[in-house]
C-alpha positions, 0 to 999 in steps of 0.5 A, a space after each residue: 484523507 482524500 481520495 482520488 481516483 487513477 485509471 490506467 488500462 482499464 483498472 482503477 486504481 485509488 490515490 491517498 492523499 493527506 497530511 498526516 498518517 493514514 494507516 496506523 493500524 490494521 483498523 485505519 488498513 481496513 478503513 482505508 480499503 472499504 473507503 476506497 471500495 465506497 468512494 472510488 469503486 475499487 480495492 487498489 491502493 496507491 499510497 505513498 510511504 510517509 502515510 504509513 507509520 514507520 512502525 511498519 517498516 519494522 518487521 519486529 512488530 508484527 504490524 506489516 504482516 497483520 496490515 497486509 494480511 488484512 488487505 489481502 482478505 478483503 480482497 485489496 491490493 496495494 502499491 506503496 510508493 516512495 524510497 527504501 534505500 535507508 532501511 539496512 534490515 536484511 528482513 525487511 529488503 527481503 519481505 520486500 522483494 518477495 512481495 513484489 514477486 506477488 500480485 497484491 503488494 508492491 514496493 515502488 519507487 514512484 507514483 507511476 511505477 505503483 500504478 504501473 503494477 496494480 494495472 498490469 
């Protein structure tokens, strides 16, 4: 995993870069927040979707809430970019519409519009 660092109205913000999966489990979330903390000097995520499990997305587990929970207690806040249109579950467009109503989680489209929303 790399990081590197975005700043837009004064506000840094952390892009993930990799390969593979990075947050698995509220473990790799909380890893993920305290590198980006260490190495970027911020606790704004940018990731993009494809580096969460899919198992997130399935409201069922439980995973999205305990994630998410988990950044929000540490004080982090995250944008997750990418697209959304083939989930069909009814739960799952509306945890997503109801975080972007929020300040910590955002569902976007792109890399822009996730920075966009963690430098308001």
């Amino acid at each position: 995993m790399n990081l590197s660092k975005i700043e837009n109205k004064d506000t840094l913000c952390a892009l993930v870069n990799c390969e593979n999966t990075v947050i698995t489990d509220t473990q790799s979330a909380l890893d993920l927040v305290m590198s980006a903390n260490y190495d970027i000097g911020t606790k704004n995520i940018v990731i993009s979707k494809q580096l969460i499990t899919e198992d997130f997305f399935v409201l069922s587990t439980g995973l999205a809430g305990e994630i998410l929970q988990k950044f929000v207690n540490y004080g982090g806040r995250i944008a997750i970019y990418g697209d959304y249109s083939h989930y069909t579950s009814k739960p799952l467009k509306d945890f997503i519409y109801e975080s972007n109503n929020g300040k910590d989680v955002f569902f976007v489209s792109s890399l822009e519009e996730a920075v966009e929303k963690l430098t308001k």
